[in-house]
C-alpha positions in Angstrom: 24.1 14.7 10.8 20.9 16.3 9.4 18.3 16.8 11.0 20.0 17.2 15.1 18.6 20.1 16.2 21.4 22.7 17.1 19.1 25.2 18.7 19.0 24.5 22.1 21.2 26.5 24.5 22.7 24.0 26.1 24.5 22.3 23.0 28.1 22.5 23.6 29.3 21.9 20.0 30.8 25.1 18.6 32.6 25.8 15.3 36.5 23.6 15.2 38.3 27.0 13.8 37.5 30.8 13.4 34.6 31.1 10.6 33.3 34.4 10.1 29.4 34.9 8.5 28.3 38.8 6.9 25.0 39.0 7.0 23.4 41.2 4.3 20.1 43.2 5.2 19.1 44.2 1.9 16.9 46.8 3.3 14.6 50.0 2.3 16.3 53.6 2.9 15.4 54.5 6.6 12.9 51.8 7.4 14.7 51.8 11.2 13.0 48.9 13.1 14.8 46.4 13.6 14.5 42.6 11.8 13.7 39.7 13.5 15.7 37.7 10.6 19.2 39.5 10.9 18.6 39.9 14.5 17.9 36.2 15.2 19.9 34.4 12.8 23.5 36.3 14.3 22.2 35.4 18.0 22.1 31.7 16.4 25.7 32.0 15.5 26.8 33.4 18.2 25.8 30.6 20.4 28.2 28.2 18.3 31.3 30.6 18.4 31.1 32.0 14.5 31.8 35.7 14.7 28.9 38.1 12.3 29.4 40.9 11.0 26.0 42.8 9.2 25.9 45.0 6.3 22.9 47.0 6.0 21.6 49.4 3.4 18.9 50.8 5.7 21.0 54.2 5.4 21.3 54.3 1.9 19.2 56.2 -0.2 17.9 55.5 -4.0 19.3 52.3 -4.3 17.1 51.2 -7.2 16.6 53.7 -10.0 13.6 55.7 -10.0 13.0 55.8 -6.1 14.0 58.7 -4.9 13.2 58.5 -1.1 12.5 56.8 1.5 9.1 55.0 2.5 8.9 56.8 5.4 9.5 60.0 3.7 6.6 58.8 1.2 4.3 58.7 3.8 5.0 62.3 5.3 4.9 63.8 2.0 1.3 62.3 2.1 0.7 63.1 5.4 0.9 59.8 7.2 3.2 60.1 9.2 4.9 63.2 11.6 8.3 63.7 10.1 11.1 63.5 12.5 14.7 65.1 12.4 17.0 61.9 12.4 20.3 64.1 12.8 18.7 64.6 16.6 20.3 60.9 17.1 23.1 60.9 14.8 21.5 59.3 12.0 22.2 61.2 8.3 22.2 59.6 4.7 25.7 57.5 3.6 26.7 59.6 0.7 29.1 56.9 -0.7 27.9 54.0 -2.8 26.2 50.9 -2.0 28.1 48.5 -4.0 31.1 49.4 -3.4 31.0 50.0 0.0 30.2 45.9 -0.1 33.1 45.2 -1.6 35.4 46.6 0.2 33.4 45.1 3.9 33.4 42.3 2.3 37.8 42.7 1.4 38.1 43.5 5.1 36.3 41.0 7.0 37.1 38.0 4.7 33.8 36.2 5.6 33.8 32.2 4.9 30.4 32.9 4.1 27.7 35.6 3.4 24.0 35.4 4.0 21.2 37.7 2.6 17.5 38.2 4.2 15.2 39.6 1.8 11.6 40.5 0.9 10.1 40.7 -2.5 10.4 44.7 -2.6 14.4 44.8 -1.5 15.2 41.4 -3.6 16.8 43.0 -6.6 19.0 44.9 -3.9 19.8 41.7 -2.5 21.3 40.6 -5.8 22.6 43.3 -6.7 24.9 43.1 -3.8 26.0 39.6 -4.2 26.6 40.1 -7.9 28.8 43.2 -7.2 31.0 40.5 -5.1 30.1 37.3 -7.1 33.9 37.2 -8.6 35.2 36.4 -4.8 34.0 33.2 -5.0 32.5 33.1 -1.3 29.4 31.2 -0.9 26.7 32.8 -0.6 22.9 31.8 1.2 19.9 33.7 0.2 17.1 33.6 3.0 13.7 35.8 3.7 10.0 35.6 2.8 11.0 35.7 -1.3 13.4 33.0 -1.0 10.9 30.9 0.8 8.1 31.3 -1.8 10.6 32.1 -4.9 13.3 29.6 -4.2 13.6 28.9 -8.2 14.0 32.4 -9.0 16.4 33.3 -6.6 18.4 30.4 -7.8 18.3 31.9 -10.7 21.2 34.1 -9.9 24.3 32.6 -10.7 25.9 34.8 -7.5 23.5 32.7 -5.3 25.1 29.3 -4.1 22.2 28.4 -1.6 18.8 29.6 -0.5 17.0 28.5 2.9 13.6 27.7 1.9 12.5 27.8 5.3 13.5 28.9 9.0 16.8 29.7 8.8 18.1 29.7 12.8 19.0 25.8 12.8 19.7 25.3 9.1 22.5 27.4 8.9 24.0 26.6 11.9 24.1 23.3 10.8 25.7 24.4 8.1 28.6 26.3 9.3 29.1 23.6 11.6 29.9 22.3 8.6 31.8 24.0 6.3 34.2 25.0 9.9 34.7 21.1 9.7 35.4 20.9 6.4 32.2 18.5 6.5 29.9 17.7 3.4 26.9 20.2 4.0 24.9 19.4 0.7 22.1 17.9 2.1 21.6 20.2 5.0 17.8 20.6 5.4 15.6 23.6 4.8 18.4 24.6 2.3 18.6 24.5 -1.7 22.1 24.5 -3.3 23.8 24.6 -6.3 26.2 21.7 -7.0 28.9 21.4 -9.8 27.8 25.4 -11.1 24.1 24.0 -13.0 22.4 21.0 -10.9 20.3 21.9 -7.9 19.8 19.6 -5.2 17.0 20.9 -3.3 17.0 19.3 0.2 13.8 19.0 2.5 12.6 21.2 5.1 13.0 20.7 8.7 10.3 20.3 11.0 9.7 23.7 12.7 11.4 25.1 15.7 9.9 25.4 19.0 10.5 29.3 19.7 11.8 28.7 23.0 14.7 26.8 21.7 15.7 30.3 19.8 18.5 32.7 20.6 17.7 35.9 21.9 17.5 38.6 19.0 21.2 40.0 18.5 20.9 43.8 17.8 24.1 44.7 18.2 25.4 43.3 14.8 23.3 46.4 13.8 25.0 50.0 14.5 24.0 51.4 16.9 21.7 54.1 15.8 19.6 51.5 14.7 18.1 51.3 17.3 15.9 54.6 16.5 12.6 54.5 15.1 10.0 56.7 14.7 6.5 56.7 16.4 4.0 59.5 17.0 6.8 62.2 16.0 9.4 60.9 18.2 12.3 58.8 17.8 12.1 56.2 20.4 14.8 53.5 21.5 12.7 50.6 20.2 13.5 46.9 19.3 11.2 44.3 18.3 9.9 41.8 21.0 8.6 38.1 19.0 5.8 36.7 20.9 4.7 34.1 18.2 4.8 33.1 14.5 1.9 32.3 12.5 -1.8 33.6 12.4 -5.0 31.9 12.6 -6.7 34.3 9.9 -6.6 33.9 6.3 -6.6 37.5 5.0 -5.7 36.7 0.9 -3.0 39.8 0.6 -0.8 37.9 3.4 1.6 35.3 3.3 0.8 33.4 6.7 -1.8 31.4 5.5 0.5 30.0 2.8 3.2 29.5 5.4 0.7 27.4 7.4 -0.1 25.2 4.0 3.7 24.7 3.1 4.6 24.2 6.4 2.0 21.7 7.4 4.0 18.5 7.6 6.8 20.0 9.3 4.9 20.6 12.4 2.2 23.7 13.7 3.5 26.8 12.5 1.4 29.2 14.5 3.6 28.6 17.5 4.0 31.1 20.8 6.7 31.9 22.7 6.1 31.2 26.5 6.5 34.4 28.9 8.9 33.3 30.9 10.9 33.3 27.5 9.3 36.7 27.0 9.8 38.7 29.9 13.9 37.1 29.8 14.2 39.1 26.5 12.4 42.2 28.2 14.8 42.3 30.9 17.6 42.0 28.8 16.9 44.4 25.9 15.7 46.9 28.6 19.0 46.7 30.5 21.2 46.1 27.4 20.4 48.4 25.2 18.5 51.1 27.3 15.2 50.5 25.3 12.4 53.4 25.9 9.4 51.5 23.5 9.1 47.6 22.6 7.2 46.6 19.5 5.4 43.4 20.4 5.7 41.2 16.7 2.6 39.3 16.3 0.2 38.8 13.7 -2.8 39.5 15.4 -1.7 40.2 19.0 -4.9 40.0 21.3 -6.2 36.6 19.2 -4.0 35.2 22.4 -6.1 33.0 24.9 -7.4 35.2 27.6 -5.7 33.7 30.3 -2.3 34.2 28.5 -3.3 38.0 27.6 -3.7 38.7 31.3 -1.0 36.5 32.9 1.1 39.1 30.3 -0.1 41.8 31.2 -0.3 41.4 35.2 3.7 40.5 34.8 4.1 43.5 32.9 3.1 45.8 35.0 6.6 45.8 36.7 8.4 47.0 33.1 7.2 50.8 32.4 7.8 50.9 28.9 5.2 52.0 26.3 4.9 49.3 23.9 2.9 48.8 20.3 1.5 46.2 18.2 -1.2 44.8 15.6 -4.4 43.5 15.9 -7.9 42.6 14.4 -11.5 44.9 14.7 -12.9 41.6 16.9 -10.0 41.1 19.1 -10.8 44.4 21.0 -12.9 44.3 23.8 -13.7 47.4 26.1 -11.9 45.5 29.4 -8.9 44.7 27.2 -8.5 47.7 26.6 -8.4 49.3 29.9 -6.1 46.7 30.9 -3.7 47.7 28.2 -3.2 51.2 29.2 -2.8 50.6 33.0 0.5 48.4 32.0 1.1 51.6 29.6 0.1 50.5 26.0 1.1 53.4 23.7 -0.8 52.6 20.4 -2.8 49.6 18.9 -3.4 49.3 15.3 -6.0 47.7 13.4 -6.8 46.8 9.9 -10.1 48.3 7.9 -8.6 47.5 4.7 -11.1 47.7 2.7 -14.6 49.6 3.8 -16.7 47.6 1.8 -18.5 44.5 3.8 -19.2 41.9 0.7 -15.6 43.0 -1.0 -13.7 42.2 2.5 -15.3 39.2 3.4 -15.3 37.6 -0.3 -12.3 38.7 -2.1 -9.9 39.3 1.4 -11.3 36.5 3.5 -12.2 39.4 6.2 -15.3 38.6 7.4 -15.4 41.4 10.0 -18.7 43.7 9.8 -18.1 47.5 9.3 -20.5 47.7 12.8 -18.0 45.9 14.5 -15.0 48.0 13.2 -16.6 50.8 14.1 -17.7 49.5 17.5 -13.7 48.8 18.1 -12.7 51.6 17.1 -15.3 53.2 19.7 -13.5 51.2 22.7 -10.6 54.1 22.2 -12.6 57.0 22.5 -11.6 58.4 26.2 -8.4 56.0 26.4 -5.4 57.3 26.5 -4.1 54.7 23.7 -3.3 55.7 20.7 -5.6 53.9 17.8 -4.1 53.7 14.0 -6.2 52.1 11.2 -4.2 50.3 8.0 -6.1 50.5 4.8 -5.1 49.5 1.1 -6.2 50.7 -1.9 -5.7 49.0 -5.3 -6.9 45.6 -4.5 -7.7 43.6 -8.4 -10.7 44.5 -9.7 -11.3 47.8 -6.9 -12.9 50.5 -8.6 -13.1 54.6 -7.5 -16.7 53.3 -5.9 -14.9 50.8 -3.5 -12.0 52.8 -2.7 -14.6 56.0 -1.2 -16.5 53.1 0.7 -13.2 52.4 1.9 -12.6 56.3 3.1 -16.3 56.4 4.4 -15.9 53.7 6.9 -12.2 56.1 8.1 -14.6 59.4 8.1 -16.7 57.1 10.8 -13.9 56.1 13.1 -12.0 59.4 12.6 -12.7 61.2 15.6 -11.4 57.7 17.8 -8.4 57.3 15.5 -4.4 58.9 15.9 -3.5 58.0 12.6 -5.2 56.1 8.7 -2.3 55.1 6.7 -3.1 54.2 3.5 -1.2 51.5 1.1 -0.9 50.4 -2.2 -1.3 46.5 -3.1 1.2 44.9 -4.1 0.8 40.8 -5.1 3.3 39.7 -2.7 4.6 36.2 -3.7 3.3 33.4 -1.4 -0.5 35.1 -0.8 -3.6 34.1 -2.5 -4.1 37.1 -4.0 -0.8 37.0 -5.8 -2.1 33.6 -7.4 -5.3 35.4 -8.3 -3.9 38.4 -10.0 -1.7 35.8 -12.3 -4.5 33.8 -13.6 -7.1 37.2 -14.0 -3.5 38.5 -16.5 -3.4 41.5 -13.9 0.0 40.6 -13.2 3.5 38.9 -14.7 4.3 35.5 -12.3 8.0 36.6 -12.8 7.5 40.2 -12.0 9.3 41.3 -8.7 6.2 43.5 -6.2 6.9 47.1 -4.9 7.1 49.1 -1.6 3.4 49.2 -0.7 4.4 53.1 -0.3 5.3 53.8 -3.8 3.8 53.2 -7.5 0.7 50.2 -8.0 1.8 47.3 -9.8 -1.0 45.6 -11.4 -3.2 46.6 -14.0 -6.7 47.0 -13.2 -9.9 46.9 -16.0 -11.8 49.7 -13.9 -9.1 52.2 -12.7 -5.5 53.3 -14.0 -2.4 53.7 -12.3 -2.5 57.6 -12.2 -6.2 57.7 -10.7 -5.3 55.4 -7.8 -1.7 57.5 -7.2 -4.1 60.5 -6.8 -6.2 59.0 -4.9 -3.8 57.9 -2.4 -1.8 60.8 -1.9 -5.1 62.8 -1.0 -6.6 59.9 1.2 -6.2 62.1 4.5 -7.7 65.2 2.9 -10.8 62.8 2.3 -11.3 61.1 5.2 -10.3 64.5 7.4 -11.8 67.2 5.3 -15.6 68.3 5.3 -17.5 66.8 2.0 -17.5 70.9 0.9 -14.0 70.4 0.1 -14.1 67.7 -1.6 -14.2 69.8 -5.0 -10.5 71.2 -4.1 -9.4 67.6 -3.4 -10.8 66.1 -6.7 -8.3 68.7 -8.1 -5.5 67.7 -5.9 -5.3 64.1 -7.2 -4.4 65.5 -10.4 -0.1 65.9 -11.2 -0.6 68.8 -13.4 0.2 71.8 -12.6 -3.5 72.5 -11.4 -3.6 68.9 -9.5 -0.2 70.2 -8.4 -1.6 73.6 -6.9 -4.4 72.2 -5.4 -2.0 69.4 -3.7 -0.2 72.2 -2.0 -3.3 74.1 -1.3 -4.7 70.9 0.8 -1.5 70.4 2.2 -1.6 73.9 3.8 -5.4 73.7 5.0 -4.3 70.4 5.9 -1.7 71.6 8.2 -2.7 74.5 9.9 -6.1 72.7 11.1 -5.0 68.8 12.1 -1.2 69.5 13.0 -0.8 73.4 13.8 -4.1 74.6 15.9 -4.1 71.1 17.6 -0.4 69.9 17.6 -1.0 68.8 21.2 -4.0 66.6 20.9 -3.0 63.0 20.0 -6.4 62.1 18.4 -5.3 64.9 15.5 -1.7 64.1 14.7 -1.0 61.5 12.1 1.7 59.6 13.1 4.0 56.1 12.3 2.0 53.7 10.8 2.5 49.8 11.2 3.5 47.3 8.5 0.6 48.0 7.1 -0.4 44.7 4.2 2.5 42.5 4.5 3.5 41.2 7.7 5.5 38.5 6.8 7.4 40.2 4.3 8.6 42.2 7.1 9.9 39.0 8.9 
């Protein structure tokens, strides 16, 4: 049986008795937009007649020791982002534990199985979870960016029965096909899986899946004020639309070019949905779930063919809602642009990354000129669209030098941008970089990456860990502030009580002249940034 594709919509096998799946978003505290994984995966399961059920930690805070809050609440203490009052929607903190709140979902649904989607900063969550229900005996799958990159760690895990070690919509519907059956399932492709409690049997992948032949993205597993996420101070109804998978670029902090390596003989994997598949999923999130803002999920959005771009857009013109997405400097073009906000484009973002030319191109494989970032950034000026730039800070072998290069190149676009959110790298398994930072010593192969919100993980020759925290909690104050107050901010990126004064003291100035005095001009309010860095591990 392995190796019949399941996928298509019009395959009228379904499960032989009632089998149940929880699925397991290990997630971080109040990062609200929905997953394509979770989302797409249940849909999947649907189709077959298994009935999900998700657990998700999205509102549940410090769930690792030592992080106190959420990312987005990193970012608006660092003025990054607006903050927004999620009681407005119904959303407040759980109060009651993580773990055993898991148990006892896991008592009362009685799942036949339970599947966890991870990345590399929520991972240890994702374990912790199983572990905490390990002595139920249920078998368990492990899927995600780390399990695809990290299968042999993850396996590791003696609560772990299986990990997908690629896409996971056909794989595991094989698979409860399956185990419904009472079937053998151990050599199910795209899936790892222990055998006898110690051997391994590591099955091969499947070929890739043409994205029409996926379900549409189930979001009501999810509760449903999930369905709330903040943009530009405002919490919108917004869900994720997938337009494609894969990227042609080869930025080194990012995991698609490895996904295109690994995935190589198993067919293309920058694939594209086609827009009559598009527009179906538009209509129905719109009418099913009431949606006020789409997120279009793409790696580089506007890298489209032309005639595609425009076909899209013409077609959209009958939809209305504001939508959002990421791009590249040299995707934008002044007639793209226009076109964009006459079918009612609400924000583009765009990565700078790194403001110094030799650095970008060399080390990030980001060849892009600062003229032409600039010059992009320009194309915004007297559009209504709002611009945000994604920058990161940290990068092996950066010093304090590169970093104000990098905040030079923001003062230069700041008067055409809403919003410069600012990151800390992180040597996300699967990217080039990650491989880099092993071999230089600047980082532990076994060592599990943060948020890119929160502390720096590698050590660097030329800069320590408290310099670069400073330095990123005052990034606005740099790239807003007039060079005479650069004296006051120097202070600021100090956590003594001085630094700490001077922190508060830019936070007020800050304030009063970019969100008080000009609250109603978008070009001055910071607002939600993008997944700024790691793309994929958002997947």
């Amino acid at each position: 049986m392995s190796g019949v594709n399941y996928m298509k919509s019009g395959n009228p096998r379904r499960v032989s008795r009632e089998f149940k799946v929880l699925l397991v978003y290990a997630n971080s505290f109040m990062d609200t937009l929905f997953p394509v994984s979770i989302s797409s995966i249940s849909g999947a399961l649907n189709r077959i007649g298994v009935q999900t059920k998700c657990f998700d930690t999205t509102f549940y805070p410090d769930y690792i020791e030592g992080k106190e809050h959420s990312s987005d609440v990193a970012k608006a203490q660092n003025l990054q982002v607006l903050s927004v009052n999620y009681e407005d929607v119904g959303i407040t903190p759980k109060t009651t534990n993580v773990l055993e709140d898991f148990r006892q979902t896991v008592k009362e649904f009685k799942p036949d199985l339970i599947g966890v989607s991870v990345v590399e900063p929520t991972f240890l969550l994702g374990m912790r979870l199983l572990e905490a229900v390990e002595d139920t005996k249920i078998p368990t799958i492990v899927g995600g960016v780390h399990a695809i990159f990290a299968p042999e760690s993850v396996m590791a895990y003696s609560a772990v029965n299986m990990v997908c070690i690629g896409e996971g919509e056909e794989c595991i519907v094989d698979l409860c096909l399956r185990m419904a059956s009472g079937d053998d399932y151990t050599d199910v492709e795209n899936i790892w899986l222990r055998k006898n409690g110690s051997e391994i049997i590591k099955n091969k992948k499947s070929e890739v899946q043409h994205l029409d032949n996926l379900p549409r993205l189930d979001f009501s597993v999810f509760e449903p004020e999930r369905i709330f996420r903040p943009m530009s101070g405002k919490l919108w109804k917004m869900v994720p639309i997938e337009f494609s998978r894969g990227c042609i670029y080869k930025c080194t902090y990012c995991s698609a070019p490895a996904f295109m390596e690994q995935f190589k003989d198993q067919g293309n994997w920058l694939r594209q949905k086609s827009l009559d598949q598009i527009f179906d999923e538009i209509r129905y999130y719109r009418d099913e779930f009431g949606v006020e803002y789409f997120y279009f999920v793409s790696e580089t959005f506007l890298a489209i063919p032309k005639k595609r771009l425009f076909e899209f857009l013409e077609r959209y013109k009958d939809i209305g809602i504001p939508f959002w997405f990421n791009t590249r400097a040299e995707t934008i073009k002044n007639n793209v642009v226009q076109a964009l906000e006459e079918v009612g484009c609400h924000r583009v973002s765009i990565g700078l990354e790194c403001g110094n030319a030799e650095y970008r191109s060399k080390m990030l494989q980001r060849p892009v000129s600062n003229e032409k970032t600039i010059q992009a950034c320009e194309e915004f000026e007297f559009s209504a669209i709002e611009l945000s730039v994604n920058n990161i800070i940290g990068y092996p072998e950066e010093n304090r030098e590169l970093i104000f290069e990098t905040i030079e190149l923001n003062r230069q676009v700041e008067k055409f941008v809403a919003a410069h959110s600012c990151s800390i790298f992180q040597p996300y398994k699967g990217t080039w970089l990650y491989e880099y930072c092993v071999k230089k010593g600047y980082w532990n192969r076994e060592d599990i990456a943060n948020d890119l919100n929160f502390d720096p993980a590698i050590q660097y020759p030329e800069i320590t860990h408290e310099e670069l925290k400073g330095l990123h909690r005052t990034f606005p104050f740099y790239v807003k502030f007039p060079k005479d107050d650069w004296g006051l901010i120097r202070l600021a990126e100090g956590f003594d009580l001085e630094g700490e004064a001077a922190y508060k003291a830019c936070q007020s100035i800050y304030y009063d002249r970019y969100f008080n005095s000009n609250k109603t001009h978008p070009r001055f309010l910071s607002s939600q940034p993008e997944f700024s860095g790691e793309p994929l591990q958002s997947t």
